[in-house]
matplotlib code that plots the C-alpha trace (Angstrom):
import matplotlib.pyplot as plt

x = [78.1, 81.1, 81.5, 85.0, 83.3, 87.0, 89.2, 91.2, 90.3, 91.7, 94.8, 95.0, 95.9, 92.5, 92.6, 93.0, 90.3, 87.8, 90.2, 90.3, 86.8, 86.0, 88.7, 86.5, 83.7, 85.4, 85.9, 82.5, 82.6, 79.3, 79.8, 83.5, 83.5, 86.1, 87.5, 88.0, 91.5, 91.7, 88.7, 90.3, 90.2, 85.8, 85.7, 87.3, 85.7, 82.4, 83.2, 84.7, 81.4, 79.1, 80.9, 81.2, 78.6, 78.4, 81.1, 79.9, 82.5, 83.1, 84.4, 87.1, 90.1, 92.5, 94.9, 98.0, 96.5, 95.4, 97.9, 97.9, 96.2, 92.7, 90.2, 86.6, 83.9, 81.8, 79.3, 81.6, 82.3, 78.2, 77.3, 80.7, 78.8, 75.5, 75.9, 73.8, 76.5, 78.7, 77.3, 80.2, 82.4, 86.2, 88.1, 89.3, 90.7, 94.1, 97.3, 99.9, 102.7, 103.7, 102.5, 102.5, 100.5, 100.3, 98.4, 96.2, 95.3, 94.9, 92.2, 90.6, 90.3, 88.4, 85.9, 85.1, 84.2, 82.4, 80.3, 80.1, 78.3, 75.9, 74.6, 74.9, 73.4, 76.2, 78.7, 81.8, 85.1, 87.6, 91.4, 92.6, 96.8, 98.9, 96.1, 93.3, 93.4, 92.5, 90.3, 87.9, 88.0, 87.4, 84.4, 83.2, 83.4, 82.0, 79.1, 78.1, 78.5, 76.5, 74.4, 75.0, 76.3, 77.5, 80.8, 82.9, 87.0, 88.3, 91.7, 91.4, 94.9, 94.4, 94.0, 90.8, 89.7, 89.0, 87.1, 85.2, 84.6, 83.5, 80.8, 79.6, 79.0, 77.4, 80.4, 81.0, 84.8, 86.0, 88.8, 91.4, 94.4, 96.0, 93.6, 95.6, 99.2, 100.7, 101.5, 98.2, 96.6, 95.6, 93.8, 92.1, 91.2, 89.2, 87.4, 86.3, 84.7, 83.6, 79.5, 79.0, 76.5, 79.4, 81.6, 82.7, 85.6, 87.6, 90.8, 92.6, 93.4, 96.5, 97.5, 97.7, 97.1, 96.8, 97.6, 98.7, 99.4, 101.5, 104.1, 102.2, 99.5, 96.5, 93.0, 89.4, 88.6, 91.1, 88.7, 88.0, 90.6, 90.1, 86.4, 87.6, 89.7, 87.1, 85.0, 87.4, 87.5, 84.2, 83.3, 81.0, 81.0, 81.5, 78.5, 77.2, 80.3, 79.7, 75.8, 76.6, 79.1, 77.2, 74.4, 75.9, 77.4, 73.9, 72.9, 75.2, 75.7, 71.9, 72.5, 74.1, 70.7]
y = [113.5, 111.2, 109.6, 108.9, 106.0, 105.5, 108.6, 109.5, 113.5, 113.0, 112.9, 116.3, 119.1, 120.4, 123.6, 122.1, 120.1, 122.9, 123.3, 119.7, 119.7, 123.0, 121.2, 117.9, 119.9, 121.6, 118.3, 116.9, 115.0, 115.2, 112.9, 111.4, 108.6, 109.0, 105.6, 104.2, 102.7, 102.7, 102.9, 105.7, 107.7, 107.0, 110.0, 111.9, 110.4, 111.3, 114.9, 115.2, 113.5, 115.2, 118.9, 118.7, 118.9, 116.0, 113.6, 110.2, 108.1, 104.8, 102.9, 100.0, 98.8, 98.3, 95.2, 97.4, 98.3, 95.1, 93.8, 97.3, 96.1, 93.8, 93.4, 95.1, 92.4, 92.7, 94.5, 96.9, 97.7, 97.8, 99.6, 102.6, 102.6, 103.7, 107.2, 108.9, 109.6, 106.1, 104.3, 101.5, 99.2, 99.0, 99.5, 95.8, 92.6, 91.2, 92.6, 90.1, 93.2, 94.8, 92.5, 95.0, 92.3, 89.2, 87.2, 85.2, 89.1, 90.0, 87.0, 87.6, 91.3, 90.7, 88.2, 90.3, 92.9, 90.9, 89.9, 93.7, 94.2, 91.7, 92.8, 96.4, 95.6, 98.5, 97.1, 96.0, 97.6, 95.2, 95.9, 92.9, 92.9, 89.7, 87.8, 86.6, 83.0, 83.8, 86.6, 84.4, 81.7, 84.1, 85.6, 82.0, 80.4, 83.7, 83.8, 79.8, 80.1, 83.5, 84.2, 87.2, 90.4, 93.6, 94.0, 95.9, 95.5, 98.3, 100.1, 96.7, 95.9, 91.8, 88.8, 88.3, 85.0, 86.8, 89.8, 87.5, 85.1, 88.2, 89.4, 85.9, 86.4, 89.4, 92.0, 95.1, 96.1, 99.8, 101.0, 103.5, 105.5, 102.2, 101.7, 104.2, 103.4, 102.2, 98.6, 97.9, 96.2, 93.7, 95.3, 97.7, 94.2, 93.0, 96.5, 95.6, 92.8, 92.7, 93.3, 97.2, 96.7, 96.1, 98.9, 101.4, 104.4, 105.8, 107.6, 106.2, 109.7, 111.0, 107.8, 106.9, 109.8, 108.6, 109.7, 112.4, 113.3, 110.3, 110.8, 113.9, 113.9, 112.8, 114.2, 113.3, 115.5, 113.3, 110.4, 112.0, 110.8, 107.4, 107.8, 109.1, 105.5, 103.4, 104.8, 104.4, 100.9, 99.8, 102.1, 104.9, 108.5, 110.0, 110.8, 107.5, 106.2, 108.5, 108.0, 104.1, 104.3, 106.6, 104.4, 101.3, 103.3, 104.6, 101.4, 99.2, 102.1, 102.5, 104.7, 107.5, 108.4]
z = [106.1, 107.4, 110.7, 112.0, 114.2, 116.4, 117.4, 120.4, 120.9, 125.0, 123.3, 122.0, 124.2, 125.4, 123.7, 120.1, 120.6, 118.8, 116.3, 115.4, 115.5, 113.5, 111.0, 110.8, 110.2, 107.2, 105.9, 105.9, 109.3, 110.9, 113.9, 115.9, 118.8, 121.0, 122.1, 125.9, 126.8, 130.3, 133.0, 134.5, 131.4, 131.1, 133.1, 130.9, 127.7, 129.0, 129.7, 126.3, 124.7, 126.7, 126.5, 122.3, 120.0, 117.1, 119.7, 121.5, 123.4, 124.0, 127.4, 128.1, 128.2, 125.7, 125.4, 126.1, 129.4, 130.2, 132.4, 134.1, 137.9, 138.5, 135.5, 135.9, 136.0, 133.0, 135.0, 136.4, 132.6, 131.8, 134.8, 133.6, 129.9, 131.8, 130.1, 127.3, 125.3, 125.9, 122.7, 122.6, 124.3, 124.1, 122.7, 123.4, 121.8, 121.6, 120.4, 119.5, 117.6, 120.8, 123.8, 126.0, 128.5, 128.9, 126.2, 129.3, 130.4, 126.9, 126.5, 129.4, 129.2, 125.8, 127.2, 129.7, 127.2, 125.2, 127.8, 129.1, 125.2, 125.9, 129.3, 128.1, 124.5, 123.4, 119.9, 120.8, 119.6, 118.8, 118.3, 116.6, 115.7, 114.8, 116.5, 113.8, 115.0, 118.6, 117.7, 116.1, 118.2, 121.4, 119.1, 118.6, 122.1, 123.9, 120.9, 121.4, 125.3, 125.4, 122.3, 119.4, 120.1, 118.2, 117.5, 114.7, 113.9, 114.2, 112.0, 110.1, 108.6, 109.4, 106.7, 104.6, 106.4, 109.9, 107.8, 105.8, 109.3, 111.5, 108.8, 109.2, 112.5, 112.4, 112.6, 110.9, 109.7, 109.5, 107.2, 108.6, 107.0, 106.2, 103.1, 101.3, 102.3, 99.1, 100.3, 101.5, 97.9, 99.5, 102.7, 99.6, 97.9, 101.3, 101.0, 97.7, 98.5, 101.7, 101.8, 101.5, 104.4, 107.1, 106.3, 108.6, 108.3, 110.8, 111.8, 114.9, 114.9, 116.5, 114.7, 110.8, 109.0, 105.8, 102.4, 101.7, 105.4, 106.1, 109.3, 110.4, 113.4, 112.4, 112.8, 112.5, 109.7, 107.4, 107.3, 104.1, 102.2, 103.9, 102.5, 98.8, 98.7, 99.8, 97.2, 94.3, 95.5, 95.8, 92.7, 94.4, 94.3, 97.2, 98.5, 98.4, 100.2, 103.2, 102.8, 103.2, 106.1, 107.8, 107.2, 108.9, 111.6, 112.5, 112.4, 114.6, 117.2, 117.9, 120.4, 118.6, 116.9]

ax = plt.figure().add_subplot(projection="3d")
ax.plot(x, y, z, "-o")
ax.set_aspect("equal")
plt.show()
């Protein structure tokens, strides 16, 4: 069995989502989380999670959104995870590509989250984009002022020395569709060595379908081919690739079992 531990089903009309789902299915994916981006949206997360068989959701806000109106205190974001099937927070982090808010927000936003995972005792998912430097050193500061907490980079597509930094720590790392693009050698080379204990794989699904589905909509079910990469890299067959990511998944989001 796969899991495609960070997809966005709220984004499909609603009357595809059983399609997507029966797709996944097809394709060996036993489990999906759907991923938080705006508090307003928990709501529907949770209905989404709660209503589908084999779906947990995450809650938060992501650093697009964060210069949207007035944070939530990290106990407002705790207190909104208080669900059975909310096994995560975020997604958050910092995005430095589009700066769609204000770096200050973008900082604060993911301290706030951080410290939300800490009081909730849920992982953290980070989006981390053109930001490695202050990603770390936000990991760092809130991790020495507050003690350890679970956290995983998400889509990774950043340089070796935050990967090989946030295992350090503790963190986990999951692979999207941009493991298979053809100019991503050397995000495939980070793969390869990263410790097989930390390794997640995902979608981002609508986004990055990956090879050979590239500039069409993606879906959860193509993890697959993330997975069948991942493998070739790291030099597993495929079942021991998804027994191993499905492994770590279980473990970090301790809730999900």
């Amino acid at each position: 069995m796969l899991v495609d531990s960070h997809c966005h089903l709220d984004y499909y009309v609603e009357g595809e989502i059983e399609q997507v789902m029966d797709r996944a299915r097809q394709a060996g994916v036993g489990r999906m989380v759907t991923i938080g981006v705006r508090m307003s949206q928990a709501a529907r997360v949770k209905e989404i999670a709660s209503r589908v068989p084999d779906v947990w959701g995450t809650v938060g806000i992501h650093p697009h959104n964060a210069g949207e109106g007035p944070l939530p205190t990290p106990e407002e974001i705790a207190a909104e995870a208080d669900h059975p099937r909310i096994i995560g927070i975020g997604e958050s982090g910092l995005d430095y590509f589009y700066d769609k808010a204000p770096r200050d927000a973008q900082a604060e936003n993911f301290a706030r989250h951080i410290r939300a995972a800490r009081l909730s005792g849920l992982p953290l998912v980070v989006h981390a984009r053109d930001a490695d430097d202050d990603i770390l050193a936000i990991l760092r500061r809130e991790r020495e002022a507050g003690g350890a907490f679970d956290f995983l980079l998400h889509c990774f597509s950043s340089g070796r020395d935050l990967a090989e930094k946030a295992v350090e720590m503790g963190g986990y790392v999951s692979f999207s569709g941009i493991l298979t693009f053809p100019k991503s050698q050397e995000i495939r080379d980070i793969a390869r060595d990263l410790p097989p204990e930390r390794l997640l794989v995902e979608t981002d699904a609508p986004y990055l379908a990956p090879v050979p589905f590239r500039g069409k909509r993606c879906e959860p079910g193509m993890v697959a081919h993330t997975a069948k990469v991942l493998a070739e890299v790291r030099g597993l067959e495929m079942a021991a690739l998804a027994d191993l990511t499905t492994g770590n998944f279980m473990r970090l989001f301790r809730k999900a079992s």
